[in-house]
C-alpha positions as CSV (number, residue, x, y, z in Angstrom):
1,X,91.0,86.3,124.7
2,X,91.3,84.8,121.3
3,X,93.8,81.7,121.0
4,X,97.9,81.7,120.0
5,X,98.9,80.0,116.9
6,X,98.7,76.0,117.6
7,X,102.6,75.8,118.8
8,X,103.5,73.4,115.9
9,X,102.3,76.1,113.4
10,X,104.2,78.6,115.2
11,X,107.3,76.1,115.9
12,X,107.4,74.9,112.3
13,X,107.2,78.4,111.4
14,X,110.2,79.3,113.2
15,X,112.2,76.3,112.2
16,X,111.6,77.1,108.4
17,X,112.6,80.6,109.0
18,X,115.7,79.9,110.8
19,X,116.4,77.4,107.8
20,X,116.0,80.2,105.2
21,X,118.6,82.3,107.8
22,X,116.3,85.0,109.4
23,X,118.1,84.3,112.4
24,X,121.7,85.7,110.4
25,X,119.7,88.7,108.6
26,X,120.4,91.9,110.0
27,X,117.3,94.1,111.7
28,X,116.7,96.8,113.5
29,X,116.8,95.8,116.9
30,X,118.9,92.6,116.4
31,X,118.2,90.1,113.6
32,X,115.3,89.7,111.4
33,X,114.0,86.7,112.7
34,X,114.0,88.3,116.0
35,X,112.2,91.6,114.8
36,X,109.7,88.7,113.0
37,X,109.2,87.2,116.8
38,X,108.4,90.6,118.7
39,X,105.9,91.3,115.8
40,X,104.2,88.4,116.4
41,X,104.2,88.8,119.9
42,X,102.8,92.3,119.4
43,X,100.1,91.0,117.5
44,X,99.1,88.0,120.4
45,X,99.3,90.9,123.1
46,X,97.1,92.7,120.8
47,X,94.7,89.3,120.7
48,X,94.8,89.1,116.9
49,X,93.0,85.9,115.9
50,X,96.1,82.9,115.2
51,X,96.0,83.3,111.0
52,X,97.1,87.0,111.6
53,X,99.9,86.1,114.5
54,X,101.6,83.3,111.9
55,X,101.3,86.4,109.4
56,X,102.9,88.3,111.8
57,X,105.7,85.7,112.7
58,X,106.5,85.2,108.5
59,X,105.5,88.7,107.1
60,X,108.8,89.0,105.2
61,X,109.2,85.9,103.7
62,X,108.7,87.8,100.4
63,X,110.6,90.6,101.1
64,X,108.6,93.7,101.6
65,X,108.4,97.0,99.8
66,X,110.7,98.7,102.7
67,X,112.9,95.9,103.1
68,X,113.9,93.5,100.0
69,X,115.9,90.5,101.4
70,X,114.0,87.8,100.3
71,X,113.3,84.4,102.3
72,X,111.4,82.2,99.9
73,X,110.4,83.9,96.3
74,X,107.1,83.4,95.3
75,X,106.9,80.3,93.6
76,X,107.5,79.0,96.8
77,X,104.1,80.5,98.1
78,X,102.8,76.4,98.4
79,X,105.9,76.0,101.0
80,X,104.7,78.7,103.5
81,X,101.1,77.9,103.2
82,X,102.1,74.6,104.1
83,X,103.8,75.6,107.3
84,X,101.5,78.3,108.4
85,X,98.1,77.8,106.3
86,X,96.5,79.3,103.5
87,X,94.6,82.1,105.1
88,X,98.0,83.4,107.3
89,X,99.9,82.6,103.8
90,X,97.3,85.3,102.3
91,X,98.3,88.1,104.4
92,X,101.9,87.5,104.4
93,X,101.4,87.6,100.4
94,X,98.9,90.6,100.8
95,X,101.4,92.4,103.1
96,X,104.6,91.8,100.9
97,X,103.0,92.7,97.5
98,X,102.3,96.0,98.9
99,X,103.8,99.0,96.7
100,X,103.2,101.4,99.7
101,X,103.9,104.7,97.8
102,X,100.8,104.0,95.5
103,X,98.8,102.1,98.1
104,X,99.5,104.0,101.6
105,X,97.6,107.8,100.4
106,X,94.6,106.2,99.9
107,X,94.4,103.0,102.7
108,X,91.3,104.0,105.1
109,X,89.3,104.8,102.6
110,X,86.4,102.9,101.7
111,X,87.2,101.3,98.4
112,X,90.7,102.1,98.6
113,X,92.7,100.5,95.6
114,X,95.8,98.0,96.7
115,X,98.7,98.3,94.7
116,X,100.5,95.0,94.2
117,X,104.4,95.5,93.2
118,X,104.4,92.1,91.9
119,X,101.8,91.7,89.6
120,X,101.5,95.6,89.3
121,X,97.7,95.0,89.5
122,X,95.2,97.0,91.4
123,X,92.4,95.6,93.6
124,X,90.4,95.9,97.1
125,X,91.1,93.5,99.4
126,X,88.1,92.4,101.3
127,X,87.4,93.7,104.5
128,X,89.0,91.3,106.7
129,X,92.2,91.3,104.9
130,X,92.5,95.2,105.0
131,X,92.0,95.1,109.0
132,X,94.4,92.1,108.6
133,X,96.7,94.1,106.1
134,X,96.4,96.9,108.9
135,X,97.0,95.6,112.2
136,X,99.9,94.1,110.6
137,X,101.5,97.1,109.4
138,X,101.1,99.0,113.1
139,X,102.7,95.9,114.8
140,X,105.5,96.0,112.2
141,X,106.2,99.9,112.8
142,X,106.0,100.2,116.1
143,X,108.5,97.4,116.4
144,X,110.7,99.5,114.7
145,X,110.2,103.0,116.3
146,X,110.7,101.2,119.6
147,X,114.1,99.9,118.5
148,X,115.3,102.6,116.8
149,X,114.8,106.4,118.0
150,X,116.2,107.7,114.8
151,X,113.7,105.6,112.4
152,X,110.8,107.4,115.1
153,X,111.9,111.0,115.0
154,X,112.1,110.8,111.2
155,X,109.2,108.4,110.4
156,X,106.6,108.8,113.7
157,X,104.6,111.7,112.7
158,X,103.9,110.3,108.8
159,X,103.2,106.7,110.8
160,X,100.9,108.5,113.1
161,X,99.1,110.4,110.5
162,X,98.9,107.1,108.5
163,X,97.7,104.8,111.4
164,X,95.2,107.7,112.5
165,X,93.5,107.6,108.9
166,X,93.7,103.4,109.5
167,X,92.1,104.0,113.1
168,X,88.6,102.3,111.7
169,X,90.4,99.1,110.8
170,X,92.5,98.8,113.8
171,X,91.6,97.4,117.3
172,X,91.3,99.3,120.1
173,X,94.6,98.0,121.1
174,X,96.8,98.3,118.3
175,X,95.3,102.6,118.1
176,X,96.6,102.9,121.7
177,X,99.9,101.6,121.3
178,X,100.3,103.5,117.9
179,X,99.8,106.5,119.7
180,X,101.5,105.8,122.5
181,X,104.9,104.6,120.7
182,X,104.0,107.6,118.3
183,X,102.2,110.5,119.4
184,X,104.5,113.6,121.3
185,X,101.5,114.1,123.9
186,X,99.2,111.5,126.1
187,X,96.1,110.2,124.4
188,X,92.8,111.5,126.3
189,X,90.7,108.9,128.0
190,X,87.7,108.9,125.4
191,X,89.6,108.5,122.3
């Protein structure tokens, strides 16, 4: 089992999200910073390495291509890399810049060309950072269709069909509980 988040990463975390008000931000499912707190607690049950659980835990800092509230704007990148560390800042930046119309057709293909919305720049992330990128993105969703029935219905099978082409870069965990929070019928023993 890999290790949690050092708690004064995580803590710290939690106090400079509550300070930028995540904890008075509407959510699905309550407020954001508690949607930010189960998705980090997805990722730990999932045993993602600590870097990707304070990624998890701060994901929306910079707003997000499906949700624009911003906690901190990007100059501010220093501030959260300071709290949570360079390499977790990475995928929280990685994960926000996302323009997920141009970027989602092509992720799980090899070479598949990242769309930032920021810099409106295209590159490939290295492998970690797509399996990072990922993981993240299944823990974030299924946090969602669990709360919300609605958002599942309408969104589950294009989820599905989008985590099934991400199935290489996602642990055997995270698959099973995308298909189990997603997929209409049971998931056979082998897959």
């Amino acid at each position: 089992m890999l290790a949690a988040p050092p708690p004064a990463a995580a803590d710290r975390a939690v106090t400079l999200l509550r300070r930028l008000g995540a904890a008075g931000i509407a959510h699905p499912g309550g407020t954001l910073l508690a949607h930010l707190q189960r998705v980090r607690a997805r990722l730990a049950a999932w045993e993602a390495r600590p870097e990707l659980q304070l990624a998890g835990l701060c994901h929306a800092s910079y707003g997000t291509d499906g949700f624009p509230v911003t906690l901190l704007s990007l100059g501010r990148r220093g501030e959260l890399a300071a709290v949570i560390g360079a390499e977790a800042e990475a995928i929280v930046y990685l994960y926000a810049s996302c323009d997920r119309r141009a970027t989602c057709p092509g992720l799980g293909d090899a070479g598949a060309a990242f769309h930032d919305r920021f810099t409106g720049r295209t590159h490939t992330p290295e492998p970690r950072l797509a399996r990072d990128f990922a993981e993240l993105s299944a823990a974030n969703e299924l946090d969602l269709a669990r709360r919300d029935p609605v958002f599942r219905e309408r969104r589950g099978p294009e989820l599905l069909a989008l985590f099934t082409r991400l199935r290489p870069l996602l642990s055997r965990s995270a698959w099973l509980d995308c298909h189990a929070v997603l997929a209409p019928s049971p998931l056979t023993p082998d897959a």
